[in-house]
N, C-alpha and C positions, 0 to 999 in steps of 0.2 A: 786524608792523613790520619783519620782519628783510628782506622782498621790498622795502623802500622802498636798501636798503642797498648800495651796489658798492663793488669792489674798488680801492683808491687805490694802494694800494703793497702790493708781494708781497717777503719776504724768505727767507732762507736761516737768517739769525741768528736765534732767537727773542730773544735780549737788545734787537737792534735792531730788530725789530718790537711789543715789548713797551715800548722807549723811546718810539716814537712815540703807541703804543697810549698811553700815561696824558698826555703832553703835549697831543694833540688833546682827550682826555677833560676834563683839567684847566683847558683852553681854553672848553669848554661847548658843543662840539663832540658831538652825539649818533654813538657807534661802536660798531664792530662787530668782532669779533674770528672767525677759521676760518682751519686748519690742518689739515694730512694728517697729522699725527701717530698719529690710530687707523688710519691705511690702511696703514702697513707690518708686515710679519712681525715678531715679537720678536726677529729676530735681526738686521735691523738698526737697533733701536732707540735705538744709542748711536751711530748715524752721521747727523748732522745733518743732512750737504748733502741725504741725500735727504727732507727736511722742506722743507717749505712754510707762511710766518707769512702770511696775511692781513691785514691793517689796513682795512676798510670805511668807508666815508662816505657820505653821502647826495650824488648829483649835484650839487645845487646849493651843496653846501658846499665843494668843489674847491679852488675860486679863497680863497676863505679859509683853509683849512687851506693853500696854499702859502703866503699869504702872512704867517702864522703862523709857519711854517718860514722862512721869508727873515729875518722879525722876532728870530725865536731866534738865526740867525746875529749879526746885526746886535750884537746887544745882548750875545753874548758875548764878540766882538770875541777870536775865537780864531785864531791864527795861522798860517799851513799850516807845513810843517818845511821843510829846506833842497832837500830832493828831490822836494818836491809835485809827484807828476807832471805838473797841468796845465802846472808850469813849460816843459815839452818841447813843446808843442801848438802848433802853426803859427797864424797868425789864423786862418783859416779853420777851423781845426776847433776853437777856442775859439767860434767864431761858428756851428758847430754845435752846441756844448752849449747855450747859448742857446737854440737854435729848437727842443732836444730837452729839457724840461725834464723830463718824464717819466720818463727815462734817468738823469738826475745826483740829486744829495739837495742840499739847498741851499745847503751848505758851497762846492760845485763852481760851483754856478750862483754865487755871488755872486763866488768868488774869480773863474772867467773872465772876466766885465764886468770884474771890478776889475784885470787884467791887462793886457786888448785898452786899456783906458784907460790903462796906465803902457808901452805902446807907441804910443799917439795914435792907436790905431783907434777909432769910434767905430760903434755902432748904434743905428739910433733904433728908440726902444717898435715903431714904427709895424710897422716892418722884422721884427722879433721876432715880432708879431703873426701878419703874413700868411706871416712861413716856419711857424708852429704850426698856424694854419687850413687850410694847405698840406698839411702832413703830416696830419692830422687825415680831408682827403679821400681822401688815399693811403691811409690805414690803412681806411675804410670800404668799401674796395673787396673783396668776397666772397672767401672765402678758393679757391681752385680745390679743388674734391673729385675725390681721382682714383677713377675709373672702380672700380677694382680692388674698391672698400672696397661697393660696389652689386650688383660679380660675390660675393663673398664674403658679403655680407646674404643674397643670394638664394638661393647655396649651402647657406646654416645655416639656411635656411627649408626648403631640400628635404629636407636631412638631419635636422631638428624633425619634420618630416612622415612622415619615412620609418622614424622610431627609436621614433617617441611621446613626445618628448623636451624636456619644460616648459623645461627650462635653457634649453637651444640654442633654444627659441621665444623664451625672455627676451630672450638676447644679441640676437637680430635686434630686438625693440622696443626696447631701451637704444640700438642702434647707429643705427636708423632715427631712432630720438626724438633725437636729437644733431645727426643731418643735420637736421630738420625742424624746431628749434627753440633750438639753439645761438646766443647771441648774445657780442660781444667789447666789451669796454668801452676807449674812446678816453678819452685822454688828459684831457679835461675831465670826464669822467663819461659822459657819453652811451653808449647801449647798441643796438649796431646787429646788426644778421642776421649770422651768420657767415658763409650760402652765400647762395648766388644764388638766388633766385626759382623756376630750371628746377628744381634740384640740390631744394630744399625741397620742391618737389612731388612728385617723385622719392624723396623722404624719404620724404614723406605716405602715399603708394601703399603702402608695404613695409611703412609703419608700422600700419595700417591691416589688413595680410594679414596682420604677423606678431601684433597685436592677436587676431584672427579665429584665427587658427593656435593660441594660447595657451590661449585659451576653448575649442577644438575639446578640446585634451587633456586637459586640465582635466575638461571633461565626460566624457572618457572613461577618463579614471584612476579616478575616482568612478564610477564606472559609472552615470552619467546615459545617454550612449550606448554601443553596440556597435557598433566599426569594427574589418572585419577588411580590413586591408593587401594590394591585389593582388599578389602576386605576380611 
């Protein structure tokens, strides 16, 4: 069940990713909860920024769980303080929180409509739409892999090979399997390729040696085979 699951909103706060976590729950919303909190050393474990909350949902509940959150504004009818930052925000970049709804929490989104409106700016749903659709294809565009990260796979493959060296075989199939099958999740749910199509294949190949490379020592730590190292 848990691979049916993506990530909706990422926090720093565990309070405010735990507040969301029981109100989507409470709502009858099936979620999912993952944090980095077992991946740092004990010593910094009283430092939070470098925590990461997960909140998960399933794709197609997205559009519901926002509007869930817009509803919770709505009905608490809670009032921004005298320095609400958006108060400073030009139309224009109130008219980009709008089209960036994924960026704001819904406090934000509802107060900038409700602002651009008490200056007689106006957007229509329409317009909102096709700037999200918009950014939505911008964001599916492959992330660029630079070169380096392919010189340096391949480096830890010769150095696996040259040392007998299971670790350093790992690192190359962890790094390959990332290029080869990394995907990012847009805004609506959706879950698309991280890299390009050349770069994946490119992945594939290393992935596939350093696979082959792992198994070679493996068999040869156990002494399945005897390889001795030219010279």
């Amino acid at each position: 069940m848990e691979g049916k699951f993506v990530k909706y909103r990422s926090f720093n706060d565990k309070a405010l990713a735990t507040e969301l976590y029981q109100k989507l729950s409470e709502a009858g919303l099936p979620v999912a909860w993952e944090d980095t909190e077992g991946f740092f050393d004990v010593t910094f474990a009283n430092n939070e920024i470098l925590h990461l909350y997960y909140v998960k949902i399933e794709q197609e509940d997205f559009k519901r769980a926002d509007e869930l959150l817009m509803n919770s504004v709505l009905e608490s009818d809670q009032q921004p303080i005298a320095d609400y930052y958006l108060f400073s925000f030009a139309d224009d970049e109130l008219i980009d929180v709008l089209k960036n709804p994924d960026e704001w929490n819904a406090f934000d989104l509802y107060w900038a409509k409700k602002i651009l409106t008490s200056r007689g700016v106006g957007i229509s749903e329409e317009e909102l739409e096709q700037g999200k659709i918009k950014k939505i294809e911008e964001l599916k565009h492959p992330w660029i892999l630079d070169k380096l990260w392919i010189v340096c796979t391949f480096s830890l493959w010769v150095l696996a090979f040259w040392f007998i060296h299971y670790l350093i075989a790992a690192a190359v199939v962890f790094i390959s399997a990332y290029i080869s099958y990394s995907k990012k999740t847009m805004p609506d749910g959706q879950r698309v390729m991280a890299f390009s199509e050349t770069d994946r294949l490119l992945g594939k190949v290393i992935l596939v040696a350093g696979v082959a490379l792992e198994i070679f020592i493996l068999l040869q730590y156990y002494g399945v085979i005897d390889f001795m190292r030219p010279l």
